[in-house]
N, C-alpha and C positions, 0 to 999 in steps of 0.2 A: 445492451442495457443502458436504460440512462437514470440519471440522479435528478433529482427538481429537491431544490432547496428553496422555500415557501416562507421568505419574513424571516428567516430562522435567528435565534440566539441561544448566547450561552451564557452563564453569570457564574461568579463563586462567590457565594454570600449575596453582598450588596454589589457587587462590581460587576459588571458587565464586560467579557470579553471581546465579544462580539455581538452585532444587533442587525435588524434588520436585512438579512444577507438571501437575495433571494438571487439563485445563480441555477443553470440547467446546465450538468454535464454529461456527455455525450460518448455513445461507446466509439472507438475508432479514432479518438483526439486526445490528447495529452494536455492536459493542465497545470501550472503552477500557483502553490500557496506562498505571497514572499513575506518578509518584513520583518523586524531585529528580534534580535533572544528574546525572549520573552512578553512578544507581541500579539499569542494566542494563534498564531498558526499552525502548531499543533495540537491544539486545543483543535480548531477548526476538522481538522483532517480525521481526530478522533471521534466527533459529532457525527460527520460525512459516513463512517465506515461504523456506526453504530456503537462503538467501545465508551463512548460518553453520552449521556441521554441531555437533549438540547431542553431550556426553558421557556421556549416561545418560539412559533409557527410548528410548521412542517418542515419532514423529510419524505419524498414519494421514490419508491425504487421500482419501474417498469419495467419488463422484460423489452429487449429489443424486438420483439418479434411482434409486436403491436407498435402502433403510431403513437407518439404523445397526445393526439386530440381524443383518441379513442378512450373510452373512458368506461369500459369492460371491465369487471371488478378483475376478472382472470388476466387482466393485462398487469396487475399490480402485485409487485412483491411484498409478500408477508414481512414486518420487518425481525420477525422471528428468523425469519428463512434467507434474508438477505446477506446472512454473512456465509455460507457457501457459494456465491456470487463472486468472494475479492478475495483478493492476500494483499497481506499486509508484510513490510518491512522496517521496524524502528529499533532504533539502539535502545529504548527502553523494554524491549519487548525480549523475555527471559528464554533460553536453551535450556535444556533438564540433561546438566550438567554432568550426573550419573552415566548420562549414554554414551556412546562415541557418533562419528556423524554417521554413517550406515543406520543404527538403531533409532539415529533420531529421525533422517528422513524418512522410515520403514515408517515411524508413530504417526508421524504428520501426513503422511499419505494412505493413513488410514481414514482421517478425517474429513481432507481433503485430496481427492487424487491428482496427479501431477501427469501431465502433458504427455500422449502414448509412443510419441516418437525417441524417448529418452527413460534411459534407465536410469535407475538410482549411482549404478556406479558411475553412468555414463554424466549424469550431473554433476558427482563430484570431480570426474576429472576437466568438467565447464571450467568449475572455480576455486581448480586450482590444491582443491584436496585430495586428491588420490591419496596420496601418501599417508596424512591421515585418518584415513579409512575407517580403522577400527579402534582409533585414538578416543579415551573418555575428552568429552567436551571440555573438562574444567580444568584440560591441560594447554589450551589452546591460547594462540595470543588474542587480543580483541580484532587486532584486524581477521585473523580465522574464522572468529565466532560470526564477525559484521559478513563473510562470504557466505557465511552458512545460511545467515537470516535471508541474504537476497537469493540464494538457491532457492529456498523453501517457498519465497514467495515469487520469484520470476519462472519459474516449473512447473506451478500450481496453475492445473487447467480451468482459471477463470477469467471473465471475462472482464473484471475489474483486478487494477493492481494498482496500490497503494505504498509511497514512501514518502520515509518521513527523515530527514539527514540522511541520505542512503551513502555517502561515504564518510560516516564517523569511522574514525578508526583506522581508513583503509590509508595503504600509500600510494606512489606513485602506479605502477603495477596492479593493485585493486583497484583505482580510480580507472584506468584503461578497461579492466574488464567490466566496471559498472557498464561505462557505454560501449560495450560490446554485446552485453544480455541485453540494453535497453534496443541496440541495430536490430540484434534478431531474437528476440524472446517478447518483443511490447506490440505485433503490429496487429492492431483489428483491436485492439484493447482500451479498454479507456484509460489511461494513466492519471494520476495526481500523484503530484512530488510537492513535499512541505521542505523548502528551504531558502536560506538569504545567502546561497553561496551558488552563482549565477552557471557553476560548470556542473551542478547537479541538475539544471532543467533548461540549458539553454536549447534543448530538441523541443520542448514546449509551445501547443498552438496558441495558448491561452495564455496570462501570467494576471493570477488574483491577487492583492494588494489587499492584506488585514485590515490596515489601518483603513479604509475607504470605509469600515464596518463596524464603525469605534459609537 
């Protein structure tokens, strides 16, 4: 799969976050978004994965299985359809709290299915949850919840993966297994990781700089 971002921007209000951003990412490479708190790099990553609708250019999502020249309308993703394509993982992004983690990845792999070499239990004891098992969610600490978000979305058999702070929360110990699912759960994937903390994307081929988009 690949992304082509066309002029693109975003505003709030009268502001412009970003402007003129025209960048092609590619499946099989790893990208970073950098630049300080509140510099609109995740703002960006949300545009990218469709959760925030942009104010000017395009977004084109092509199946890998045509050429970027080729210009076959069947070569292009609906952008209806483009989010069973990626997962996503952000500290902003909500658990339903009610479940334990078994129930919760049972829901999310109904929506999106998760990777056929791994079972449910067999993911949770990836990262670190076994024990928790059949623990409600809203008992868990935030580094728990932050393992759970990156199961859900480094599992998920798609070909786009999407993070955003991926070790809020975590410590030393979740920081080690981040880049452990990234060694063996990211490869042939397109990656983007939105952060200004250089050990969440130092495996990155690419590193895109906000501010160059101001």
């Amino acid at each position: 799969m690949t992304i082509s971002l066309h002029n693109t921007g975003k505003r709030y209000n009268r502001e412009w976050i970003f402007r003129h951003c025209t960048y092609r990412f590619e499946q099989g490479k790893k990208y970073a978004i950098t630049g300080s708190n509140g510099s609109g790099k995740s703002t960006l990553l949300q545009v990218i994965a469709g959760a925030t609708l942009h104010n000017e250019g395009t977004i084109e999502y092509r199946d890998a299985g045509y050429p970027i020249q080729d210009q076959r309308p069947s070569g292009i993703i609906e952008e209806t359809e483009h989010y069973t394509y990626l997962a996503i993982a952000a500290p902003y992004l909500e658990l339903i709290e009610e479940m334990t983690a078994t129930e919760m990845l049972e829901f999310h792999g109904k929506f999106k299915r998760f990777i056929p070499s791994v079972s449910i239990a067999g993911i949770l004891q990836v990262v670190g949850l076994e024990k928790a098992a059949h623990k409600q969610i809203r008992y868990f600490s935030s580094g728990m919840k932050q393992r759970l978000k990156l199961a859900q979305a480094f599992f998920s058999d798609t070909p786009v993966l999407m993070l955003d702070e991926p070790t809020t929360n975590l410590d030393a110990d979740g920081i080690a297994l981040y880049h452990s699912l990234v060694n063996n759960y990211s490869s042939n994937r397109l990656v983007i990781v939105s952060s200004n903390d250089k050990q969440e994307y130092d495996f990155c081929d690419e590193v895109i700089r906000i501010g160059d988009y101001k």
